[in-house]
Phi, psi and omega in degrees: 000115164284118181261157174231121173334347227312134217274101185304159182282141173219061171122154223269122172077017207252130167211019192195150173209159159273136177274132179296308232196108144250155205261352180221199196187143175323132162107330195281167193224121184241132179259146193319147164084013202243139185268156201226011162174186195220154210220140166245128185227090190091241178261356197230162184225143189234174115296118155286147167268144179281122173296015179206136177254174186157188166226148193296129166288311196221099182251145216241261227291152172252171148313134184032074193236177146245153184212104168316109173323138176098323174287119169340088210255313190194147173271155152233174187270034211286026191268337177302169104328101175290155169255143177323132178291142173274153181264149198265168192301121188245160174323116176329161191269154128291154176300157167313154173228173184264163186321332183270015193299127186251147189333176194253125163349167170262180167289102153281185179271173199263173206213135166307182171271131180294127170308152191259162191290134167265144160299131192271140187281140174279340198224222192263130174269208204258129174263123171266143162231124190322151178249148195225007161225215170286114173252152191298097177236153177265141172328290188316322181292323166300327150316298170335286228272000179243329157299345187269337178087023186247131168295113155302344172261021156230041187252147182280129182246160219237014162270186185288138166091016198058008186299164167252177179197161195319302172300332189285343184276327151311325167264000164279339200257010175254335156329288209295309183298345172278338164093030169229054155239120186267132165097337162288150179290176175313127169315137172306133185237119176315154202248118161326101149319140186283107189310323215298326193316322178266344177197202163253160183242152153221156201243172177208143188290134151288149175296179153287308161322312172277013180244314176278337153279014195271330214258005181258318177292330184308311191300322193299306190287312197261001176253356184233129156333011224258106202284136191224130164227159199243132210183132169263184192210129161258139211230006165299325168304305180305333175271328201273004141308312180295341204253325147351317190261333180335304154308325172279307206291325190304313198265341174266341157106007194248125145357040203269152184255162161287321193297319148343269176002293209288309160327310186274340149325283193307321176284333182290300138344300187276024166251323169272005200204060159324325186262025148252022201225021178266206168194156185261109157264089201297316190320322217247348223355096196205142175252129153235150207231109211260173217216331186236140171285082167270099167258130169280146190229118149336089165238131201301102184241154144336314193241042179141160162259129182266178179191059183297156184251146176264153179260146157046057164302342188273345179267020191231165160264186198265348161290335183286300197298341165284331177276342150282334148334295197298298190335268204305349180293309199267312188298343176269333188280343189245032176067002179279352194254149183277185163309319188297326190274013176260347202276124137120007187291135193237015172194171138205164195240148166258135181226119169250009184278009161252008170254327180156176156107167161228304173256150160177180229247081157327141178266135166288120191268080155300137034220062152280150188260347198165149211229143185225114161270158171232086174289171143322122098013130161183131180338115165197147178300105205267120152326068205249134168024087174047335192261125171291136165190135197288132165235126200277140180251122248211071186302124176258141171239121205225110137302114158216180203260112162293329158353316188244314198256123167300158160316301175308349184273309173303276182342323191292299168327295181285312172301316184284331164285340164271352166285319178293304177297322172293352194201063195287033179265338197279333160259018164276330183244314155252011174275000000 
């Protein structure tokens, strides 16, 4: 009897993936539960298991193919006799911990790259009607309105005659992003020149991962306010802490980092400073004010940047948080990590300080309120009781939604996380 596979919904609004990898091949005899390929969806890549066992008749997909939830991957025979499933290969043990290492979070469900939020209008919005000729614009102004990604015949224009003019595409296109243009088309996306002319090209299909991430930072960028502010730390007490713990973390099989540290810094902060650990439901006009500590750590991949989370970072030491680094450190560099460990983040820090750079402007991950870049480091002569004497410095960068955080709020925030560092006895009595 031929059954046929079809490829499951594997997360909510999720509806298509590329196949990585298949694990089997026509003619093979497969056991119930035995995964027969790998799917990339968004930011994450799975293994499926087959609901059935048999041997494959057919398999309807390729390598780097796309495949529709519902579409058929492959038939079987189930009339074969399946063999006892071999069991499958698990994920390396972590290294030991200390006892007090707290249980692995629970599993969410995995969530699409999010849409972006219409804003309920303060005032009557802007209704567009279709157009079905031409309106009066000056060349520049037509320009304008195509680098900016605005149709010029549906901006209302406030000259003689309906002309339109360079501010009217500026106030439509700050209208459209507040979600109070009703009726409009899609934005326009400028059509790219032809490079060939001056030279060769080669062109490459985006992944999935760069494709969700183009349309999350768009979303990111073009729904949020954002203020960046900038501040160092001196981190010499801090390292020579680190280095301290070395041996044990070292005799624990575990990695530690600064960037540890700087996770329990962070939860710790974002326990004194509630309103940057929220999110804006503008539709609802409501703040929720989340109860729980998620931090995302930014990681550097081959197909991308991932941004797996640590859970309940304010419930850990900073040996647990290094050891949950390394996991998810190592599992987004090997394609292992799922949806769920990307899921439920309620900040996140970016460090770009082993590759270079020092200040520079982080994109705010929505639906998060604010973001901590992490630069290089570097030796510089510090004032102390009149006297200069080198000190390693620690550049920071702190994002946020003016929407929820006044400046004084950030400031407040960033300061109080360079206090904690220059002086980590400070998360023993207020952390």
């Amino acid at each position: 009897m031929a059954i046929e596979f079809k490829l499951p919904e594997m997360g909510e609004n999720i509806y298509e993936g590329t196949i990585v990898r298949l694990l089997v091949k026509v003619g093979e005899t497969v056991a119930k539960d035995q995964n027969v390929l790998e799917i990339e969806t968004g930011k994450a890549s799975v293994e499926l298991p087959t609901p059935v066992g048999g041997k494959i008749l057919s398999i309807n997909v390729k390598e780097g193919e796309k495949a529709k939830v519902g579409q058929t991957v492959m038939t079987f025979d189930s009339n074969v006799a399946a063999p006892i499933a071999a069991p499958q290969k698990e994920e390396p043990k972590p290294a030991p911990t200390p006892a007090s290492v707290a249980a692995q979070a629970a599993t969410a469900p995995a969530a699409p790259v999010p849409k972006p939020v219409t804003a309920s209008p303060p005032s009557q919005p802007i209704v567009v009607a279709q157009s079905t000729g031409t309106v009066p614009a000056s060349p520049s102004t037509r320009q304008f309105a195509r680098e900016v990604g605005i149709d010029v015949t549906q901006v209302p224009g406030s000259g003689p005659g309906g002309r339109v003019s360079t501010d009217d595409v500026k106030a439509f296109a700050r209208a459209a992003s507040a979600g109070l243009v009703r009726g409009a088309a899609k934005p326009v996306v400028p059509t790219l020149p032809d490079f060939a002319r001056w030279g060769e090209t080669e062109r490459e299909a985006m992944n999935n991962i760069r494709i969700a991430t183009s349309e999350h930072m768009s979303l990111a960028w073009t729904t949020i306010p954002h203020v960046t502010i900038h501040d160092s730390a001196d981190i010499t007490e801090l390292e020579n802490l680190r280095a301290q713990y070395k041996t044990k973390s070292d005799a624990l099989g575990i990695k530690l980092t600064l960037t540890a540290f700087l996770i329990k810094i962070v939860a710790s902060a974002l326990k004194q400073h509630p309103k940057i650990n929220a999110s804006l439901d503008l539709p609802n006009k409501q703040v929720v004010y989340k109860k729980f500590i998620n931090v995302g750590v930014a990681v550097d991949t081959d197909r991308g940047l991932l941004v797996p989370v640590v859970r309940d970072a304010d419930k850990k030491n900073v040996l647990q948080i290094a050891q949950e680094l390394n996991r998810i450190g190592e599992r987004a560099k090997a394609r292992k990590i799922s949806p769920d460990e990307m899921q439920g983040g309620t900040f996140t820090v970016t460090n770009i300080g082993g590759i270079g750079g020092k200040y520079f402007m982080p994109i705010i991950n929505w639906p998060e309120v604010a973001i901590l870049g992490v630069g290089r480091g570097s030796i510089e002569a510090v004032n102390i009781n009149g006297f200069f004497h080198p000190r390693q410095m620690l550049p920071l960068s702190l994002s946020f939604d003016h929407r929820i955080i006044d400046g004084a709020d950030g400031a407040r925030f960033i300061r109080w996380m360079v206090d904690a560092i220059q002086n980590p006895a400070m998360l023993a009595v207020e952390g």
